[in-house]
C-alpha positions in Angstrom: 37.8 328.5 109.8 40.2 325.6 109.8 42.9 327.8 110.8 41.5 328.8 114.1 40.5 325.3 114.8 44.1 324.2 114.5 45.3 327.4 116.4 42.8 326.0 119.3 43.7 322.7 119.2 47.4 323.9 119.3 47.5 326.1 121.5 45.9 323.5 124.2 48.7 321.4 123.4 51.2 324.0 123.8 49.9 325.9 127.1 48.0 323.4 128.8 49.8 320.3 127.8 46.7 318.9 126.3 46.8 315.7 124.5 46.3 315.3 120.9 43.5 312.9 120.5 41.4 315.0 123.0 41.7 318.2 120.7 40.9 316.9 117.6 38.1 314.9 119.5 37.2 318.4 120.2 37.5 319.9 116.1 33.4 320.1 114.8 32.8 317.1 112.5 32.9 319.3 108.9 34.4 319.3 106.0 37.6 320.8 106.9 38.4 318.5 109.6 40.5 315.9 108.2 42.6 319.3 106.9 42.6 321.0 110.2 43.7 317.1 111.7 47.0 316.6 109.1 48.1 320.4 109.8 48.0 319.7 113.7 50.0 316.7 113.5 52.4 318.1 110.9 52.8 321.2 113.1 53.6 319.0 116.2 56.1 316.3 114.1 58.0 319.3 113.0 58.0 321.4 116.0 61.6 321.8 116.3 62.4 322.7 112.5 59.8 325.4 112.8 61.0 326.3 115.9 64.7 327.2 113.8 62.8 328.2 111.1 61.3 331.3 113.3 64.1 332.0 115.1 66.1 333.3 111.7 63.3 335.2 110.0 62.8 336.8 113.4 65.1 339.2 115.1 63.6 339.1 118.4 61.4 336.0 119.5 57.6 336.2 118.6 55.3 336.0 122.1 53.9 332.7 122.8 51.0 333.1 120.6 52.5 334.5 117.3 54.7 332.0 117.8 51.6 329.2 117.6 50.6 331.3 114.2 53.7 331.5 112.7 53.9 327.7 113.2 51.1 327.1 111.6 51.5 329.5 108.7 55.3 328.2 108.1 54.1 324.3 108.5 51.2 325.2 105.4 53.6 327.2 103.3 56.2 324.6 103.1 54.3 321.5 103.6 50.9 321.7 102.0 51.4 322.5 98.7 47.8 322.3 98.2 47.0 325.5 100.0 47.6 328.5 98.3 50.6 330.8 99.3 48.7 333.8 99.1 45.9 332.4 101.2 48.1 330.4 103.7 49.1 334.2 104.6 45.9 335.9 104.6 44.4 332.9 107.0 47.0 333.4 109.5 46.6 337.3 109.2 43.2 336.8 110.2 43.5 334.6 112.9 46.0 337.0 114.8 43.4 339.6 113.9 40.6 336.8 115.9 43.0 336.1 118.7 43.3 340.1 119.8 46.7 340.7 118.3 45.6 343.3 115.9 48.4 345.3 116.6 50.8 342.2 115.0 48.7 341.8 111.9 51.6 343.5 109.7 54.4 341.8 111.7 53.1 338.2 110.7 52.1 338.8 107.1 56.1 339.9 106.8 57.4 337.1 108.4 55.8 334.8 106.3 55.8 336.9 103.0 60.1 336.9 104.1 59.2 333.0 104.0 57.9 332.4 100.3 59.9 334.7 98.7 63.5 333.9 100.1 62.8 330.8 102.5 65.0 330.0 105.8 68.7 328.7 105.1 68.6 326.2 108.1 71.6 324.1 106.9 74.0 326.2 108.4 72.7 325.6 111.2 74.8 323.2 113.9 71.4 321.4 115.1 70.9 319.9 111.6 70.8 316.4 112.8 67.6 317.9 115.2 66.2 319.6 111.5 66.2 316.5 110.0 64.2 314.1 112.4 62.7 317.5 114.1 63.5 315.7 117.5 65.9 316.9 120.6 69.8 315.7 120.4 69.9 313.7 123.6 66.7 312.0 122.3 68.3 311.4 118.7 71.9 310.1 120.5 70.0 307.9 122.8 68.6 306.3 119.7 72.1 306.5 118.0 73.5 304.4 121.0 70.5 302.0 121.5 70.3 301.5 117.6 73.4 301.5 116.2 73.2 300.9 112.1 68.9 300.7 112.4 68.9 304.5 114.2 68.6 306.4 111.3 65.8 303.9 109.6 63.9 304.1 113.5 64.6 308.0 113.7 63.1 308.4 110.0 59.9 306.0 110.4 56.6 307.5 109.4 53.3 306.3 110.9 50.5 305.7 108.7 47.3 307.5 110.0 44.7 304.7 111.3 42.8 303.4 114.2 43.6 299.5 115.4 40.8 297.8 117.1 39.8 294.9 118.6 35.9 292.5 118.9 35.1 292.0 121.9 34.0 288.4 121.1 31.5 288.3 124.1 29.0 290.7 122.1 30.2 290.4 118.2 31.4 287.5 116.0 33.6 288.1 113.1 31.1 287.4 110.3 28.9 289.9 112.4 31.7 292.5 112.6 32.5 292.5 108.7 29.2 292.7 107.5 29.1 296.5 109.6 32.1 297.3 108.7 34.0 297.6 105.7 37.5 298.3 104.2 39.2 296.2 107.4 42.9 295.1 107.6 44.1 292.5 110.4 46.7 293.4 112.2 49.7 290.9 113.5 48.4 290.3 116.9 44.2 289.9 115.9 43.0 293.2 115.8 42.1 295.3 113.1 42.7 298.5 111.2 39.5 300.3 110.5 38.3 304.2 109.3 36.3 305.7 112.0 33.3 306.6 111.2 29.5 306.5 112.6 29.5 302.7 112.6 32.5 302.0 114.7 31.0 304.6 117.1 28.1 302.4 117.8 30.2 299.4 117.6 32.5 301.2 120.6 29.2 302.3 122.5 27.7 299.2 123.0 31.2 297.5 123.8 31.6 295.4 120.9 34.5 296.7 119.6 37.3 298.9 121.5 40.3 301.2 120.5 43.2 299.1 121.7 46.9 299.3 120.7 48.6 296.3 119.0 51.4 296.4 122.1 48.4 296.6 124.8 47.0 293.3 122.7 50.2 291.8 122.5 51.6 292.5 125.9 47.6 291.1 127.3 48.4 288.0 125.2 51.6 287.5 127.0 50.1 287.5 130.5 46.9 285.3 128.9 49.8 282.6 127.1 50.9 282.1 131.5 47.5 280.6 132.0 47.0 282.5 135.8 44.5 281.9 137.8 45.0 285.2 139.6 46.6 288.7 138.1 47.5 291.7 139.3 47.8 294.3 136.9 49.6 297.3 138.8 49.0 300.3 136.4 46.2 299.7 134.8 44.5 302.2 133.8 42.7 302.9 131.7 42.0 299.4 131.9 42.2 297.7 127.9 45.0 295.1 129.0 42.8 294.0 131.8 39.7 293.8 130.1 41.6 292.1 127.4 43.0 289.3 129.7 39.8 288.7 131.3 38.2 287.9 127.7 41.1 285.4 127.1 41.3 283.6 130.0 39.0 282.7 133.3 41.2 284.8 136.1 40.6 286.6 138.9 41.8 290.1 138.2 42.7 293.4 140.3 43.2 296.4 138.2 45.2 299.4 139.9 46.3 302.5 139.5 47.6 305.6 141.9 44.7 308.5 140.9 41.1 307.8 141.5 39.8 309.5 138.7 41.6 306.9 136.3 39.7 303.2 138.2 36.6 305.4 137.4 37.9 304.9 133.7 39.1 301.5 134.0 35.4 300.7 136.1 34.3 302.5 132.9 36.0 300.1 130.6 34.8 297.1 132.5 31.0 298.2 132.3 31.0 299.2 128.7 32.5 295.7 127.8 31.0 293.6 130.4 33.9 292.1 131.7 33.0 289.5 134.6 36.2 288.8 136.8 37.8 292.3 137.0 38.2 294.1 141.0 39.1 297.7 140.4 41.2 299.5 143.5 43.2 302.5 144.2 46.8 301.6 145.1 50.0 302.8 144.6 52.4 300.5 143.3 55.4 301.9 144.8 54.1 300.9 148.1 54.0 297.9 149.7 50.7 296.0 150.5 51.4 292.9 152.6 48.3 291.4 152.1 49.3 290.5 148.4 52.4 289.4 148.8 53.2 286.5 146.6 49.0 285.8 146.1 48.9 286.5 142.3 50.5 283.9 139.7 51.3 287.0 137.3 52.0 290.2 138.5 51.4 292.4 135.1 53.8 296.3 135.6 52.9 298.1 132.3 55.0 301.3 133.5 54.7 304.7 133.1 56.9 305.5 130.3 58.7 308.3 128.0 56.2 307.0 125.2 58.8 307.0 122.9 57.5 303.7 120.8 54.3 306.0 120.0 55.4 309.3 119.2 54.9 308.5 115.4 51.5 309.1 116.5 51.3 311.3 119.4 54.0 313.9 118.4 52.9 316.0 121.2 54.5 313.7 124.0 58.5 314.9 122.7 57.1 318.2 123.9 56.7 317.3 127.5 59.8 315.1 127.6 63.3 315.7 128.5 66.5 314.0 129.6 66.1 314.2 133.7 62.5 312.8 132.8 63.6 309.8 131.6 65.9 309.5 134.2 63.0 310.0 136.9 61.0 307.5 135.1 63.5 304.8 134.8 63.5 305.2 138.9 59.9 304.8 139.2 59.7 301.6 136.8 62.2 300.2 139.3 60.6 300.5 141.7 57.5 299.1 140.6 59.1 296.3 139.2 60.6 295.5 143.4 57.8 295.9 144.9 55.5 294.1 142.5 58.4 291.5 142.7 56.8 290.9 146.3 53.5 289.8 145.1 54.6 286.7 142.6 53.4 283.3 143.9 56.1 280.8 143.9 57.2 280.0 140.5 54.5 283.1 139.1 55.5 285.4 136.9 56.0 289.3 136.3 55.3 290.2 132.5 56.9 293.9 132.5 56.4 296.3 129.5 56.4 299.6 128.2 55.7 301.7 125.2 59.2 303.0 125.1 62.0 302.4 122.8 64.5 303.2 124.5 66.8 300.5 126.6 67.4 302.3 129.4 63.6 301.7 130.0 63.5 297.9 128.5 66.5 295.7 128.2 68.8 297.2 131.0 65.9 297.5 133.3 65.5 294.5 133.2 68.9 293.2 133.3 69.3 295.6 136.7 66.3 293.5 138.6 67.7 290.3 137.7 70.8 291.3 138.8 69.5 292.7 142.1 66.5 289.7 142.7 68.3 286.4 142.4 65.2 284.2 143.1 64.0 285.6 139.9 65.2 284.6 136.4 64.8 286.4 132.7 62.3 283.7 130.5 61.7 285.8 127.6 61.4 289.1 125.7 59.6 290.8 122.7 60.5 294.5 121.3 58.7 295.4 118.4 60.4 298.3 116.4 58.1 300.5 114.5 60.7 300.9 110.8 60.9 296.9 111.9 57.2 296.0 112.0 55.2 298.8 110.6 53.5 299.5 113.9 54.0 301.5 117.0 56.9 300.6 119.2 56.7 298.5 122.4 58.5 296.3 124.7 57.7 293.6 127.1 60.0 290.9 129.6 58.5 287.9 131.3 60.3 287.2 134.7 59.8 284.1 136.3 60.5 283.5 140.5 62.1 280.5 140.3 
């Protein structure tokens, strides 16, 4: 059974561009879930070696869902030595049998029979470098040139599997919070590290705890540490770094972003954790609004971004990303960071951050504004590394008008 769940979950990832977390939300709650769970991720972090993999122990390429099977079936055989080989192959025989690809049954148990008696011989290859991390070269050479001597430790890192939340300390103390829930870690910037489990559900329901990055912590900090009386946080959903600032400090807030659908989930995330002093609006911060220009003591631009300082644990965003991306999102984030320029009180501040590793995105867009905006100067910045700081990668600047 666990194999068709994966090939589901997969396969929404693949086709639909689906995100991970909302698959395996999607993955019944039984005993073969946490398997079903590791085999997705594995099969996404390793997407391109499997990829190399099928293309020599194929002579013509596999249609799109054989391919999805023979993913699978490859990532198990090599990977999870605690499955069988014999049933590895019988499982995925099955499943192209459940999928309506009868007619392939005998192609796939070859393939993968080819596979544990003689392997794939993928050193040859001349994309070993992209083997070895199992990411694209232009990603891997951006990080060479970023990175330098650390590239290889940043390129190798490994996230540990675990959730990082946050009290809400409006509707839980801390002595409340540890006698419910057990087994905690703290992190470096006051949340924690828990197991999920039916407990932290009701915990989440009622609002007293949330799912919240370390970086979205950090980066609210940052904006919290200015002391503003009023913020503007330009892409916020789905609203945790608003939410955040609002239990921090006593500000007058207005939450963003371009779609409608997402202030729904950022009006969401201020009724579930009763946050007082939060506006939510649809605007498009690319554009101009007159009326707020330079009203708000800290203007707060957490960009869209290539993701790249999370991708340790959300494998499936390298899938939708690509060179000419980045470059279309480095445009965007300057233009944000312009126009939300135009909105900074005199001597306010823009905190501008990402979830990116990359520099293009971070330390030379910033660099670029300064240059460009000379009634604004560079105060300070953080980048946390994950093979640095054992945690998912993010950046933020704080730029001051002067």
């Amino acid at each position: 059974m666990y194999f068709e769940n994966v090939y589901k979950a997969l396969y929404s990832v693949y086709k639909d561009g689906a995100f991970i977390a909302s698959v395996i939300d999607g993955i019944p709650d039984d005993r073969d879930k946490s398997l079903s769970v590791r085999i997705i991720y594995g099969v996404l972090e390793k997407d391109v070696e499997l990829e190399k993999i099928i293309k020599i122990l194929c002579e013509s390429a596999p249609d799109f869902k054989i391919r999805i099977v023979l993913k699978i079936g490859i990532y198990c055989l090599k990977y999870m030595n605690s499955l069988p080989d014999y049933a590895v192959v019988n499982n995925a025989v099955e499943l192209v049998k459940t999928i309506g690809k009868r007619q392939v049954a005998g192609f796939v148990n070859a393939v993968l029979k080819r596979y544990v008696k003689d392997g794939a011989d993928i050193s040859k290859n001349n994309d070993s470098e992209e083997i070895e991390y199992s990411l694209p070269k232009w990603y891997i050479d951006k990080i060479k040139s970023d990175y330098k001597d650390d590239a290889e430790k940043l390129l190798n890192y490994v996230c540990k599997p675990r959730e990082h939340i946050r009290l809400n300390m409006r509707k839980i103390s801390y002595e409340e919070f540890k006698s419910a829930v057990r087994n905690v870690e703290s992190s470096k910037f006051g949340g924690y590290y828990v197991k999920a489990t039916n407990v932290t559900k009701k915990l989440f329901e009622r609002g007293e705890i949330t799912y919240q990055a370390e970086g979205s912590m950090a980066i609210a900090q940052a904006v919290a540490n200015l002391k503003p009386k009023s913020v503007l946080d330009m892409c916020a959903a789905p609203g945790g770094k608003s939410v955040y600032i609002d239990e921090l400090i006593n500000a007058d807030i207005i939450a963003c972003d371009i779609r409608e659908h997402r202030v729904k989930l950022i009006k969401s995330y201020i009724k579930r954790m009763g946050s007082k002093h939060i506006t939510a609006l649809v605007a498009d911060g690319t554009v101009n609004n007159a009326e707020w220009n330079k009203k708000f003591d800290v203007v707060l631009i957490d960009a869209p971004c290539s993701g790249s300082g999370v991708i340790y644990s959300k494998p499936d965003i390298m899938l939708k990303l690509n060179e000419q991306g980045i470059k279309s999102l480095t445009e965007i984030q300057s233009k944000l960071l312009d126009n939300g320029a135009r909105y900074v009180s005199d001597n306010g501040y823009i905190v501008y951050s990402t979830c990116s590793v990359l520099k293009d995105e971070n330390e030379r867009q910033v660099k670029v504004f300064i240059e460009k905006n000379g009634d604004f100067e560079f105060v300070k910045d953080r980048r946390v590394l994950p093979h640095v700081d054992d945690t998912e990668g993010f950046y933020y600047a704080i730029i001051k008008r002067k």
